[in-house]
C-alpha positions in Angstrom: 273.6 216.2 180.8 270.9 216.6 183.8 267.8 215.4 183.6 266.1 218.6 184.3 264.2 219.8 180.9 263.1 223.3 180.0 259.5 223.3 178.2 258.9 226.6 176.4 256.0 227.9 174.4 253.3 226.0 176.1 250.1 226.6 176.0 248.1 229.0 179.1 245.4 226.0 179.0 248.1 223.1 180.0 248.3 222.4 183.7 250.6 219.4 185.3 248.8 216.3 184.5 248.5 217.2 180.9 252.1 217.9 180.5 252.9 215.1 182.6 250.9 212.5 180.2 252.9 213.5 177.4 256.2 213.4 178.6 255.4 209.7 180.4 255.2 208.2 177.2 259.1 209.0 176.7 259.7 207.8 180.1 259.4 207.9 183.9 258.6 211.7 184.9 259.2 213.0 188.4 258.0 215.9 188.8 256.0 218.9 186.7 256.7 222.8 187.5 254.6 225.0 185.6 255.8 228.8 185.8 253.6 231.5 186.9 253.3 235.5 187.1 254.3 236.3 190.7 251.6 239.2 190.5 248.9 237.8 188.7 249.2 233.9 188.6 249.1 233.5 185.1 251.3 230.7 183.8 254.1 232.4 181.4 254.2 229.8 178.8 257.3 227.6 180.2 257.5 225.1 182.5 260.7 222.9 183.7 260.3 219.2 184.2 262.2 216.5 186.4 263.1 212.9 184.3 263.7 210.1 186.6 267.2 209.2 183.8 269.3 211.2 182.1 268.7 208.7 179.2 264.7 209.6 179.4 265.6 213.3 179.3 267.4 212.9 176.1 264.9 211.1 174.3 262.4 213.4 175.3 264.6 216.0 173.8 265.2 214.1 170.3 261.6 212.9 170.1 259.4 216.3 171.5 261.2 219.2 170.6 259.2 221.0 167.4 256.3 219.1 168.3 252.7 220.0 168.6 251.0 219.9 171.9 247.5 221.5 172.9 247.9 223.6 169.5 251.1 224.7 170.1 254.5 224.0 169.2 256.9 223.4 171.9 260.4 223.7 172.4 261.9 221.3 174.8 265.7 221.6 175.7 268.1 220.9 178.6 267.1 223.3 181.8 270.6 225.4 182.3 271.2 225.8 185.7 269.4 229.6 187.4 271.7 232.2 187.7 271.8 233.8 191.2 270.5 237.2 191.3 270.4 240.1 193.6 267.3 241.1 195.0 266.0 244.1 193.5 266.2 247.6 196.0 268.8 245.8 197.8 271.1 248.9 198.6 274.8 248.5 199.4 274.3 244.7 197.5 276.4 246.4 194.3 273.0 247.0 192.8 273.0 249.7 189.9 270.6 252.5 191.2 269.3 255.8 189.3 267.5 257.6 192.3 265.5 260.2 190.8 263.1 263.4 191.9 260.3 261.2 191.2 260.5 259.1 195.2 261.4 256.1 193.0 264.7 253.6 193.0 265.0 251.5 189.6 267.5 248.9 189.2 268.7 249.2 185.9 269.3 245.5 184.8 265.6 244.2 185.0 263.6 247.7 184.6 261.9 247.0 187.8 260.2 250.0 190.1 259.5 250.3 193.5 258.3 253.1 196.0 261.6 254.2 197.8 260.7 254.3 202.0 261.8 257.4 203.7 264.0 256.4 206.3 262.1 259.0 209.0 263.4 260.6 211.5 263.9 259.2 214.8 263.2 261.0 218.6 263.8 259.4 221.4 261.8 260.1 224.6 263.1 260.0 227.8 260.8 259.6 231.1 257.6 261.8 230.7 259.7 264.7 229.0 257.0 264.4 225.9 257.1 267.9 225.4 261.3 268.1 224.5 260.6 264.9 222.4 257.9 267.1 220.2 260.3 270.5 220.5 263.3 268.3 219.1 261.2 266.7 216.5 259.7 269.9 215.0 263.3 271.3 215.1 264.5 268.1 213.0 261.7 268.4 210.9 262.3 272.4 210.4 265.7 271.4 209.4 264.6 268.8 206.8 262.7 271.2 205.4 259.6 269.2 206.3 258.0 271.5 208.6 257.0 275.0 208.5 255.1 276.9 211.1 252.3 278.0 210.7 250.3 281.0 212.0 248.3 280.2 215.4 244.4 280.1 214.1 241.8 278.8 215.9 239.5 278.4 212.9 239.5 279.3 209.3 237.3 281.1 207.4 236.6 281.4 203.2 237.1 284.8 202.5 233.3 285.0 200.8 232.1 283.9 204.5 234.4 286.4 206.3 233.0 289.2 204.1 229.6 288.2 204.2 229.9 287.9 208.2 231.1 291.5 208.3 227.9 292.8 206.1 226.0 291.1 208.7 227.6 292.7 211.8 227.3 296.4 209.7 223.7 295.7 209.4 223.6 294.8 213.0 225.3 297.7 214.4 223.4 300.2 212.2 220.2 298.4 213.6 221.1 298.7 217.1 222.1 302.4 216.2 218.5 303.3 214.7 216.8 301.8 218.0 218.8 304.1 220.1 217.4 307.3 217.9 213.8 306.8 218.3 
């Protein structure tokens, strides 16, 4: 048996020296790991803690599991060594991947989601030859499906603008044309 002990169902409240006054009365504690939420830093209601004897760690066992602490009733057994795991989004790692439409991977053991990163495209420029690095990237672009070109403007207009701007130059010529009567 180790002397590593799992602490489950613990209150949010507890922090180390709490948990570590109750265990000390069983025996000699070394150290006190609360577990907390990656994302958010809340503690997840476990925590593992280090006897200095195996013969501590048992008593601790027999006398504190089912018992109440800060409200709550704990469960304290042996810690079972962590299982090594792959890191999630770790491709070619024998991960099991559902790519979807969606831009998404998911690994399918622990239901986690990420944003999948576009590889991109790569150009490489040679000298001061800018202008064949920007021709070769359009055409890679054009081929992903990425780019399409688009008529030369050299502004846009709403069509309500571009109507009324064309009542206004009608007005204007028949104004001009009136002046030229008299």
């Amino acid at each position: 048996m180790g002397k590593t002990l799992y602490v489950g169902n613990i209150s949010a409240e507890a922090i180390e020296n709490d948990i570590k006054t109750s265990f000390s009365t069983i025996g000699e504690v070394e150290s006190v790991k609360i577990i907390t939420d990656a994302y958010t830093g809340q503690p997840k209601g476990f925590c593992f803690i280090e006897m200095e004897s195996e013969e501590d760690a048992k008593k601790a066992i027999a006398d504190l599991n089912g018992s109440t602490f800060m409200e709550k009733k704990i469960v304290v057994n042996e810690a079972r060594p962590q299982k090594p795991r792959e890191r999630a989004g770790a491709a070619g790692r024998g991960g099991n991947f559902n790519r979807s439409s969606r831009g998404y991977e998911r690994n399918m053991d622990s239901g986690y989601r990420k944003e999948r990163k576009d590889p991109g495209l790569e150009v490489k420029v040679y000298g001061n030859n800018i202008e064949n690095a920007l021709r070769d990237l359009k055409n890679k672009l054009q081929k992903e499906g990425i780019f399409k070109e688009l008529k030369k403007r050299r502004y846009y207009e709403k069509p309500s603008v571009k109507e009324k701007n064309k009542r206004i130059e009608a007005i204007k010529k028949k104004i001009k044309a009136s002046k030229f009567k008299r």
